[in-house]
C-alpha positions in Angstrom: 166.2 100.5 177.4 166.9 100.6 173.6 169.3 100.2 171.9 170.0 102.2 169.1 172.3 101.0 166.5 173.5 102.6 163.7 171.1 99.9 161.7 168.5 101.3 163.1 169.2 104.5 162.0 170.0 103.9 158.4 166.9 101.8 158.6 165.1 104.8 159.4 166.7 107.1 157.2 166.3 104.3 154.1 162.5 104.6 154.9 162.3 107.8 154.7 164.3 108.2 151.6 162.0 105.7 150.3 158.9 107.4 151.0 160.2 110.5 149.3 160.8 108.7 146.3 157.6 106.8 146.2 155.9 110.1 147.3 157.4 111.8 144.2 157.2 109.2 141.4 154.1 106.6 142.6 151.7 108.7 145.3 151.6 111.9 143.4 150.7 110.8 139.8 148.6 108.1 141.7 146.8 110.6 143.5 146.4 112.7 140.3 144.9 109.7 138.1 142.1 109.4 141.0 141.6 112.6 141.3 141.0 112.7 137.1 138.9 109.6 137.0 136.8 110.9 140.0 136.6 114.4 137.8 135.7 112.6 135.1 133.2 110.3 136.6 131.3 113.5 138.1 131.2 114.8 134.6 129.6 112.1 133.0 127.6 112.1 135.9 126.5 115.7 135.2 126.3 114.8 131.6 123.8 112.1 131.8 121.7 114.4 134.0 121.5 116.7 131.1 121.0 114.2 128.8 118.2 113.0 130.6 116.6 116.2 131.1 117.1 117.0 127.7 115.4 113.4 126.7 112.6 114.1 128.6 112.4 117.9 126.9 112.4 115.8 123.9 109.7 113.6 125.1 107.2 115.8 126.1 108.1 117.5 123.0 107.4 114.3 121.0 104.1 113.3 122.7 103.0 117.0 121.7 103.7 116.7 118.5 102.3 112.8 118.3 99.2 114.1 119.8 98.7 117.2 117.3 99.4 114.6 114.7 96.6 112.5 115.8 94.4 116.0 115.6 95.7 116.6 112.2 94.9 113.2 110.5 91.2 113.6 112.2 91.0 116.7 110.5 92.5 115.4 107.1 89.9 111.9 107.6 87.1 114.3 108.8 88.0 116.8 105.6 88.5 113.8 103.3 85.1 112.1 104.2 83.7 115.8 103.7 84.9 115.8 100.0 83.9 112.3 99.8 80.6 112.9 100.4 80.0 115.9 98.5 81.8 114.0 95.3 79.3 111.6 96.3 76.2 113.8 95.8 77.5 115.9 93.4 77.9 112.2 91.2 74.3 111.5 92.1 73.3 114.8 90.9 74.6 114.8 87.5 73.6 111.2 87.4 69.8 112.0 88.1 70.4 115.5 85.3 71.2 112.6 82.6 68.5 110.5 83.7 66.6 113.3 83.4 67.9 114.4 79.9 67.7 111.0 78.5 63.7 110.8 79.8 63.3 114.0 78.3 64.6 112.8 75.1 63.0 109.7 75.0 59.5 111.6 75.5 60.6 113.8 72.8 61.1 110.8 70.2 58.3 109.3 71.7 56.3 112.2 70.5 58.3 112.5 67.5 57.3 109.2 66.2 53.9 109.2 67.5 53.4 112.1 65.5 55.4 110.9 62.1 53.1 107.9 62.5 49.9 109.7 63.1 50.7 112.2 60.4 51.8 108.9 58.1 48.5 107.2 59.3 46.1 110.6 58.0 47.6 110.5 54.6 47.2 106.6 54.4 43.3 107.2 56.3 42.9 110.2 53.6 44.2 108.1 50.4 41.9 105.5 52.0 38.8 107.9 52.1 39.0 109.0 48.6 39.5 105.9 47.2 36.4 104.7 49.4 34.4 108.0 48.3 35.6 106.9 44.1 34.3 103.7 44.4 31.4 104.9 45.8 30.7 108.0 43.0 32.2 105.4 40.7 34.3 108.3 39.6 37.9 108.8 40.6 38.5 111.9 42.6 42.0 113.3 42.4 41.9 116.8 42.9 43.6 119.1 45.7 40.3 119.9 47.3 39.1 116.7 47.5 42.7 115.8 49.3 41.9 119.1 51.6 38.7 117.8 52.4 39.9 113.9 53.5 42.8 116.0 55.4 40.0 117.9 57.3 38.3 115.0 58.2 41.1 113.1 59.3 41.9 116.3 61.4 38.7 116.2 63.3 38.9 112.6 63.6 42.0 112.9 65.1 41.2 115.4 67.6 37.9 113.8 68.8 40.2 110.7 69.9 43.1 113.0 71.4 40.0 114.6 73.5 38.6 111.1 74.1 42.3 109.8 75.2 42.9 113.2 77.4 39.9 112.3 78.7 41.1 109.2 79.3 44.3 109.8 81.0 46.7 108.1 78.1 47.9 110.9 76.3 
């Protein structure tokens, strides 16, 4: 049978006056640090679920907002092109008024100096005819009737060729 000895018993008794003490100053404050780190892992494990959930809020988000910013700078090109183009016309418009003007004022001096010249040319044609109309009397002939008359002639002369150029298509 066995033997028990008394070193055997203090063996026992040193065992389990050991396991009390490493029960009370290792297993317990070992057993609390796992317990914490096991806490603490399952926290950041629950935080980085939010976190994701949250990125992906913030995603979708994004992509809305990325996509309504796509709209937005159609519109703004579409609306800028708009303005662009009626800028356009608008500059084309007041470009063909001023080519307008400027042809109307060019016909006007046109006119202008077609009639200075045709009113220069009758008193030169009428200076012309009296002096023509002396020689031939072999008198001079000076006086304001005689310078109506020429004037009178050089009017009808005048308007038979501005009926002849109407006529005529060059007036």
């Amino acid at each position: 049978m066995l033997d028990f000895s008394v070193t055997f018993i203090i063996a026992i008794i040193n065992i389990t006056i050991l396991f009390l003490i490493l029960r009370k100053i290792l297993f317990k404050p070992v057993t609390k640090f796992m317990a914490d780190r096991a806490k603490s892992v399952l926290d950041s494990i629950d935080q980085a679920d939010k976190d994701k959930a949250q990125a992906k809020t913030l995603l979708a988000e994004y992509e809305g907002k990325l996509k309504n910013a796509d709209a937005e700078a159609d519109e703004i090109i579409r609306a800028a092109r708009k303005t662009a183009n009626a800028e356009a016309e608008r500059i084309i418009a007041a470009g063909k008024s001023a080519a307008e003007t400027m042809q109307a004022n060019a016909r006007r001096e046109i006119q202008a100096e077609r009639e200075a010249a045709l009113a220069q040319f009758k008193a030169e044609a009428a200076l012309l005819v009296i002096a023509a109309a002396s020689r031939l009397l072999g008198r001079e002939l000076q006086t304001d009737d005689n310078r109506r008359y020429a004037n009178m002639l050089m009017d009808e002369l005048s308007l038979q060729y501005s009926s002849r150029a109407a006529r005529k298509g060059n007036v």
